[in-house]
C-alpha positions as CSV (number, residue, x, y, z in Angstrom):
1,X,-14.9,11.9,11.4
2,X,-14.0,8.1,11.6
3,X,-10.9,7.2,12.7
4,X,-9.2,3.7,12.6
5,X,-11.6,1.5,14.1
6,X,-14.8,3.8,13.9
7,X,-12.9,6.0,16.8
8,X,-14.3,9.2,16.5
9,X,-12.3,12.2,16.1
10,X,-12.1,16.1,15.2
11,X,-10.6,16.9,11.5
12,X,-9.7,20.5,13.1
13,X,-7.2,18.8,14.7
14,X,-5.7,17.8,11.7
15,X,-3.7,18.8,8.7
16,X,-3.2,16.6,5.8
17,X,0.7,15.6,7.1
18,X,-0.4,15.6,10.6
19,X,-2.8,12.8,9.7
20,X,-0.6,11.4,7.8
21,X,2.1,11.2,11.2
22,X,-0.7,10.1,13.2
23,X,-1.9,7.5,11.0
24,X,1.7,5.9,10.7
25,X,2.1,5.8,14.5
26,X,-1.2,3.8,15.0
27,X,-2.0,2.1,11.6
28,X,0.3,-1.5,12.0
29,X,-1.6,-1.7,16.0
30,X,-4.9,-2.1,14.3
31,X,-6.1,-5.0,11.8
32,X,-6.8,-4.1,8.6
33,X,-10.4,-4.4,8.9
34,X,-11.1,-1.3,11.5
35,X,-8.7,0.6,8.9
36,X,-11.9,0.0,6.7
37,X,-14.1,1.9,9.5
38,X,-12.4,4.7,8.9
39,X,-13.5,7.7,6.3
40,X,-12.2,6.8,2.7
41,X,-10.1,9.1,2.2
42,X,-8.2,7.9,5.7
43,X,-8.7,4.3,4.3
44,X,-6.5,5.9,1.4
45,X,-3.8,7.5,3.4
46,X,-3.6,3.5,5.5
47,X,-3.0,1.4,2.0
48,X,-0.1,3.9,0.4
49,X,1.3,4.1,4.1
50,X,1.1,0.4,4.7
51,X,2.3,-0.1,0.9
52,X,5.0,2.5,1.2
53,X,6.4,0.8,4.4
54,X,6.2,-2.7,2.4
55,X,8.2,-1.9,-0.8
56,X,10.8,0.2,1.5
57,X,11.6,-2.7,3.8
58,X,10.9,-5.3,1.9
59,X,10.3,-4.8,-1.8
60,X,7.1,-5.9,-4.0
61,X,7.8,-9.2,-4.2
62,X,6.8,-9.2,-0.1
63,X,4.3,-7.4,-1.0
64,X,2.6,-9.6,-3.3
65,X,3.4,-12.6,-0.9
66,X,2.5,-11.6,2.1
67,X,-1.2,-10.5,3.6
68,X,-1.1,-6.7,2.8
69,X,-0.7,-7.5,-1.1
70,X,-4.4,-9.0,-1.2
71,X,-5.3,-5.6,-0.7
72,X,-3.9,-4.3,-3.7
73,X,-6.5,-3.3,-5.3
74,X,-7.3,-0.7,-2.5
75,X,-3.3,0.4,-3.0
76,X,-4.6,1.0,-6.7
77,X,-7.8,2.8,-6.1
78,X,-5.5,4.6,-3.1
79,X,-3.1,6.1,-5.7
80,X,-5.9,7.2,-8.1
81,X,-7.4,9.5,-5.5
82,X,-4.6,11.0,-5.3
83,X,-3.5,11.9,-8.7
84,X,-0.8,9.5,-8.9
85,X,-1.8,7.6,-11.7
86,X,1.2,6.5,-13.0
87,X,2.0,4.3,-10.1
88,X,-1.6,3.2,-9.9
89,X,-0.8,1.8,-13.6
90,X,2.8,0.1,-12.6
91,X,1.1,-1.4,-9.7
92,X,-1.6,-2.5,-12.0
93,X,0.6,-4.0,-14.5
94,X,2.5,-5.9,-11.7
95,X,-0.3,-7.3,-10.2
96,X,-1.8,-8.7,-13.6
97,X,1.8,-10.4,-14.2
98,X,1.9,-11.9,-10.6
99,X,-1.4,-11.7,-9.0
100,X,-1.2,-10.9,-5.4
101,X,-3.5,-14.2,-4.4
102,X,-1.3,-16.4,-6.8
103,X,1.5,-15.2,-5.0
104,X,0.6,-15.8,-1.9
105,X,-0.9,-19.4,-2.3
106,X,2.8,-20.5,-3.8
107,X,4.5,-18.5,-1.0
108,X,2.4,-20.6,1.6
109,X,2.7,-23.8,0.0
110,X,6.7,-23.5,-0.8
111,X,7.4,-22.5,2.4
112,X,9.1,-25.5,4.3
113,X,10.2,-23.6,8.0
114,X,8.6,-20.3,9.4
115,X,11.2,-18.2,8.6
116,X,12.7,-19.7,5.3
117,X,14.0,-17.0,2.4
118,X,12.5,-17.9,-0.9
119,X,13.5,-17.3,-4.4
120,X,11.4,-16.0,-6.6
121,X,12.3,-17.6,-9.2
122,X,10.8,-20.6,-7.9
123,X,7.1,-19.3,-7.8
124,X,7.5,-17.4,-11.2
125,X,9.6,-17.8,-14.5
126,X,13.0,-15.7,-14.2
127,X,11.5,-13.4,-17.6
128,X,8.4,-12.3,-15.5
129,X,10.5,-11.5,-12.3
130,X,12.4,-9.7,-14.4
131,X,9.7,-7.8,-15.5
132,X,8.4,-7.3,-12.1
133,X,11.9,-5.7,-11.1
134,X,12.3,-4.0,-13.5
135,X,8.4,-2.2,-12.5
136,X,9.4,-1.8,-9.3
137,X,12.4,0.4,-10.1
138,X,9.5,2.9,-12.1
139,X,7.9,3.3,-8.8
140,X,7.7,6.5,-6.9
141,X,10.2,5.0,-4.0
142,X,12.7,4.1,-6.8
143,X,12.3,7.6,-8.5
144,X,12.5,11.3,-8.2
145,X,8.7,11.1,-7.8
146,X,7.3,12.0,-4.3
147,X,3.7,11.3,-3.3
148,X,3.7,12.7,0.1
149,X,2.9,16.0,-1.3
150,X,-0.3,15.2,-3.3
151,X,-0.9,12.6,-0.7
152,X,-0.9,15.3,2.1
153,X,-3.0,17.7,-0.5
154,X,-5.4,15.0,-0.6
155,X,-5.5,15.0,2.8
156,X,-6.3,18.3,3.6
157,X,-8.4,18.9,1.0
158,X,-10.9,16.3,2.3
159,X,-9.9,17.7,5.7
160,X,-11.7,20.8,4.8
161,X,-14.8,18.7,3.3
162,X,-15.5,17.4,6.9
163,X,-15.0,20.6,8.9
């Protein structure tokens, strides 16, 4: 099967959390776009493990701002395959009140020095942040909600479909 980058390797090798392991260990050393040689359902497995890493470290706001949140969509489709449509529809809803490519274009031009912390108050009204925050806290991270399970059962059950 394709691995990040088109690299071929063996699904035997694999479980659904194995993959997942490996996948995390070697995702953030490739660019996005060999992620996209990969197999869907890998693809999959990259955006919620990219996402997941974003909103853990640096919240959705970052995530919307930064490069990763153009791909949002994917993050979207990502949770679907799963199961996990209720933060497939949070994520949704976010994105329509602060659209990832809005968000980044007012990031880029309000930033004044590389490293310069921004409000986001000053990209977006203070009711619609609010709204956005108060999303966030409905996510799986924020919740007693675990996708790692169905992610992993996802995994393996496409795992199977290649061996």
């Amino acid at each position: 099967m394709k691995w990040l980058g088109g690299k071929e390797v063996r699904p035997e090798d694999f479980t659904g959390e194995s993959l997942c392991e490996a996948l995390a260990l070697e995702l953030f050393e490739h660019p996005v776009q060999d992620w996209l040689c990969s197999e869907e359902f890998i693809q999959n497995a990259a955006f919620l493990i990219a996402f997941d890493t974003e909103l853990a470290m640096e919240g959705i706001f970052c995530f919307l701002e930064n490069s990763y949140g153009q791909y949002a969509a994917s993050v979207i489709q990502a949770f679907q395959a799963i199961g996990d449509f209720q933060d497939a529809g949070i994520l949704t809803e976010i994105c329509h009140l602060a659209p990832p490519a809005y968000m980044r274009t007012q990031f880029l031009h309000s930033v004044q020095q590389e490293y310069e912390i921004l409000n986001h108050a000053d990209t977006l009204p203070a009711s619609v942040a609010e709204q956005i925050e108060l999303l966030e806290n409905q996510l799986y991270l924020n919740t007693d909600s675990d996708i790692w399970p169905r992610l992993y059962a996802y995994l393996d059950e496409n795992l199977k479909k290649q061996g």
